[in-house]
N, C-alpha and C positions, 0 to 999 in steps of 0.2 A: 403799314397804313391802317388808323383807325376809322378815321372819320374822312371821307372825301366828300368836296361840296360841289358841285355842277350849277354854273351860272347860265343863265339865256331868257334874259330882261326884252327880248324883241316881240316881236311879232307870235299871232297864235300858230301860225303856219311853222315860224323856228322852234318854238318847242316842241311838238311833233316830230319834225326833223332832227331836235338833240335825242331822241330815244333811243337810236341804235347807241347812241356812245355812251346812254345811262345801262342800259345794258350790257355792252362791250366793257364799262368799267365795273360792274360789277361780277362778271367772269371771270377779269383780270385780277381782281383782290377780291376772291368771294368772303373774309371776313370781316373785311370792311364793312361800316355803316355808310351808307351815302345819302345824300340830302341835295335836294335843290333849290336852285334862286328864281323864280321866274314873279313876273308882274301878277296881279292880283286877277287880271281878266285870262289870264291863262292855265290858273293854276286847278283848276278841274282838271283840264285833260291828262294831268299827273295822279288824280287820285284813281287809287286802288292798283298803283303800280309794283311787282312786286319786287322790282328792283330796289328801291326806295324807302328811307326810313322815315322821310318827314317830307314835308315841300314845303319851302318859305318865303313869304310874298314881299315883294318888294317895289313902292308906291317912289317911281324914280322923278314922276313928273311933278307928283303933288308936294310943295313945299320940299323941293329938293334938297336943301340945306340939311334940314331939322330932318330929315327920312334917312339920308345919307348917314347922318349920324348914330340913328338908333342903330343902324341896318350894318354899321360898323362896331357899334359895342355887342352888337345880337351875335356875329359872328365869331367877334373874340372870345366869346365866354362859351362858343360850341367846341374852342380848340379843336381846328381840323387840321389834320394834316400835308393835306392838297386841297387846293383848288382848280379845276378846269373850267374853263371858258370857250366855248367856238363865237361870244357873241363880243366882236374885237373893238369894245369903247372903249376910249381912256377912262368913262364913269369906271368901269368894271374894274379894271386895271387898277386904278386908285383904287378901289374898295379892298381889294384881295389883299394890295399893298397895306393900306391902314392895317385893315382886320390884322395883321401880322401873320398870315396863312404862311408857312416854311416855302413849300415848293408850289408856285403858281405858273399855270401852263394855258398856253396860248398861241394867237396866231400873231407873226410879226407885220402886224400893221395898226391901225390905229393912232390916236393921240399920243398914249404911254407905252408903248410894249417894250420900252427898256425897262417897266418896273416889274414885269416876268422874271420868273427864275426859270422858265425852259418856253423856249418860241421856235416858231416852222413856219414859212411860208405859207399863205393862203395857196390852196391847192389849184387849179382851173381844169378848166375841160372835164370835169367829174360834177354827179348830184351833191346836191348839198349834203344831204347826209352820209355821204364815206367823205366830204372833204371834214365834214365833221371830225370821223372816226381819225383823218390822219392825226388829230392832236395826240392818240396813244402810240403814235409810231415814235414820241419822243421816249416813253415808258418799254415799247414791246415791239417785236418785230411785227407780230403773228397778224394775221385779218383776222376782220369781224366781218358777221352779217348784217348788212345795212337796211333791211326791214325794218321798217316805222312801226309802231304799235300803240294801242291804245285799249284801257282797259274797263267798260260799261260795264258795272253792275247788275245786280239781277234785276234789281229795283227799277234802272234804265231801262233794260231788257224787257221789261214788264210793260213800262211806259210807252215805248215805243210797239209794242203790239196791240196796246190799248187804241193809240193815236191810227193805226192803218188798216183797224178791222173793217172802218165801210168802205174802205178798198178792195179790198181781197174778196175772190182769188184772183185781181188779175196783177200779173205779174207788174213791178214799179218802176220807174224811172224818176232817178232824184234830178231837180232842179235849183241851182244856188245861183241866183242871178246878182245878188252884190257883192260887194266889195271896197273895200277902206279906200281906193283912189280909182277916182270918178271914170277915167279912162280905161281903165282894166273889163269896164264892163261892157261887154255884148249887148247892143242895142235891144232894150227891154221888146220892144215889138216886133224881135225878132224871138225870143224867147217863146213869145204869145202865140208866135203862125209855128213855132216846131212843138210847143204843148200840144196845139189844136191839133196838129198833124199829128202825131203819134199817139196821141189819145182817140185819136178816132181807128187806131191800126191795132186797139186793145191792150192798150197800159196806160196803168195807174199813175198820175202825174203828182208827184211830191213837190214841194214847194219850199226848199229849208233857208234858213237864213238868220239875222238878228231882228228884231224889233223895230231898228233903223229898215229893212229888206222889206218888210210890208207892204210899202205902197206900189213897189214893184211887183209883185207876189199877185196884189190884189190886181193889176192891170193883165196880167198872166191870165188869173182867174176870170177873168171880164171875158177874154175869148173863148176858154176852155174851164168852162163853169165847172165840171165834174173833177177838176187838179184840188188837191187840198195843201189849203195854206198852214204850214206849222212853222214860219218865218216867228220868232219871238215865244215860242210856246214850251221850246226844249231847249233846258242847256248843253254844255258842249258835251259829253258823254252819250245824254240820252240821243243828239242828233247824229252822233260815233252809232248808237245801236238801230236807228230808224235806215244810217243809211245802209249798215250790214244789208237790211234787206231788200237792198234792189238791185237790180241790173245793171245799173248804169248811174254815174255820175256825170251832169251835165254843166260844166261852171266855166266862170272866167279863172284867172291867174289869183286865187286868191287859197284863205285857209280849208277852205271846204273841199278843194283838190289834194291836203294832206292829209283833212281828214277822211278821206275816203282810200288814200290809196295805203292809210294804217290801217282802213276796216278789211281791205284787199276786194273792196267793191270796183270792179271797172272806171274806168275816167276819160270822159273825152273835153278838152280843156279852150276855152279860148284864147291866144297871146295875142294883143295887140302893141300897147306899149315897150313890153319887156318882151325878152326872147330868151329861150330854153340856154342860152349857154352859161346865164347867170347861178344856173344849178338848179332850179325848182321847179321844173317839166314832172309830171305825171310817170313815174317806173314801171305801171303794170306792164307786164308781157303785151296786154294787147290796147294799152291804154294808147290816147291819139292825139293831138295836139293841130286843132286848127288856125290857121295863120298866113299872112299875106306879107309876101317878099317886099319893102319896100324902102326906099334909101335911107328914109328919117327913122328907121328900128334898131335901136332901142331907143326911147328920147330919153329914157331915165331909166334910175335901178329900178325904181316902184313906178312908175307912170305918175303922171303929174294931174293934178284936179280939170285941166282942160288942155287940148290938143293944142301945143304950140304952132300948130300952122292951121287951127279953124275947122278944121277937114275931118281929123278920126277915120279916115278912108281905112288906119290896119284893121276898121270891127266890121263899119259899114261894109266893106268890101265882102265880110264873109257871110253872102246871103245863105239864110233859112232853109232854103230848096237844097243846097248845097252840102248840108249837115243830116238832113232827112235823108238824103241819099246815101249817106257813107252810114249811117245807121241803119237802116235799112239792109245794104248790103252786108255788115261788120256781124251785126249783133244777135 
């Protein structure tokens, strides 16, 4: 193997998630060159990785035809070897296909996954990232370590000490209150009474997010005026080194639960919509997952823009008081 290339075009939270297996393939062929396929909004949290020769973006939404196309001559002319995939679209499938990639490895399900040259079962009952790693059980017997990673520069590093000096010294508490579907998220005023509450018990309220998270952020800050807002202020690395340094990750089911538990910063998460067996629960040792037993869970893979039955009783349900307590007690 010279050149192996790693797809995973989803979500920011799944690239995060493929690290162990860019890792895992690069122990397994350490002369290999390796390279990645990810969407263009995700492809920060790849640089400076030292697994890695290159990351290359790929715009699957925009003019999908004419994208498809470059994105299949771009790869024919890197002549790779392999291609591996854990992100199981027939886009992909077809692309690896065209590209004329020799051996392409995957999970058997999807549109196309008879145009693999090696498929496995999606795995269950395991996180996402070793169901990841099964794809090398088609190559190797051996395990890997399924720690997520992520790699801030000094420059990050710098940024994010800049941003937290009129906090300090008190110890931080990160806050990521959105999330890409509407139901995922913990009722913002309840966000606002556990700022207030733990901010008055002497920690520093962080407030991370994208630029879209702001208006929630600022409703945050409306109760607990001394939280600072960096919702929109730091890309996905320097918010990888802002959250290194705090205590505690406080979010819904979304990306900022992997990227936290790649900084190896604590997590306590909230599930409403979705439930931890779909693989993407918080791994720290002492990380926590709060959630309400209810008939209608899971309604979706991703939770859907509004509660199909009106209610959202899995977020409402988990009051403010309730969360203050188990922190309190845990932390």
């Amino acid at each position: 193997m010279k050149r192996i290339l790693i797809i995973q075009t989803a979500f920011i939270g799944d690239v995060i998630l493929t690290t162990p297996l860019i890792r895992a393939t690069k122990q397994l062929y350490p002369a290999a060159e390796i390279d990645a396929l990810v969407v263009p909004a995700a492809a920060k949290l790849l640089q400076n990785n030292p697994h890695l020769r290159a990351v290359l973006t790929y715009s699957k939404r925009d003019k999908a035809l004419l994208n498809m196309g470059k994105m299949i001559k771009r790869i024919k002319a890197e002549a790779y070897d392999m291609a591996i995939s854990p992100h199981s679209s027939g886009r992909t499938h077809l692309l690896m296909y065209l590209a004329r990639i020799p051996i392409r490895v995957g999970f058997d399900r999807g549109t196309m996954p008879f145009l693999l040259t090696a498929k496995t079962a999606h795995p269950r009952g395991i996180h996402k990232s070793r169901k990841n790693l099964a794809l090398l059980k088609l190559l190797d017997p051996q395990d890997f370590d399924s720690q997520t990673e992520l790699f801030p520069g000094d420059e990050d590093h710098a940024r994010a000490e800049s941003l937290l000096k009129e906090l300090r010294p008190q110890k931080l508490i990160a806050m990521a209150p959105g999330a890409v579907w509407a139901t995922k998220c913990w009722p913002v005023e309840y966000y606002a009474e556990l700022a207030t509450w733990l901010n008055s018990t002497g920690y520093g309220i962080v407030l991370i997010g994208s630029a879209e998270d702001r208006p929630k952020c600022e409703i945050i800050q409306a109760s607990c005026p001394d939280a600072l807002i960096l919702a929109g202020k730091t890309d996905l690395l320097q918010s990888a080194a802002v959250i290194s340094r705090c205590e505690l990750m406080i979010c819904n089911d979304s990306g900022a639960l992997h990227i936290a538990n790649a900084m190896r910063t604590r997590v306590m998460a909230f599930f409403g919509p979705t439930t931890q067996r779909f693989g993407y629960f918080p791994f720290g040792p002492d990380d926590h997952v709060f959630e309400t037993p209810m008939d209608c869970r899971p309604c979706s893979s991703h939770g859907p823009m509004k509660c199909p039955l009106k209610h959202h009783n899995c977020m409402r349900l988990l009051k403010p008081e309730l969360v203050f307590s188990y922190i309190k007690e845990n932390l």
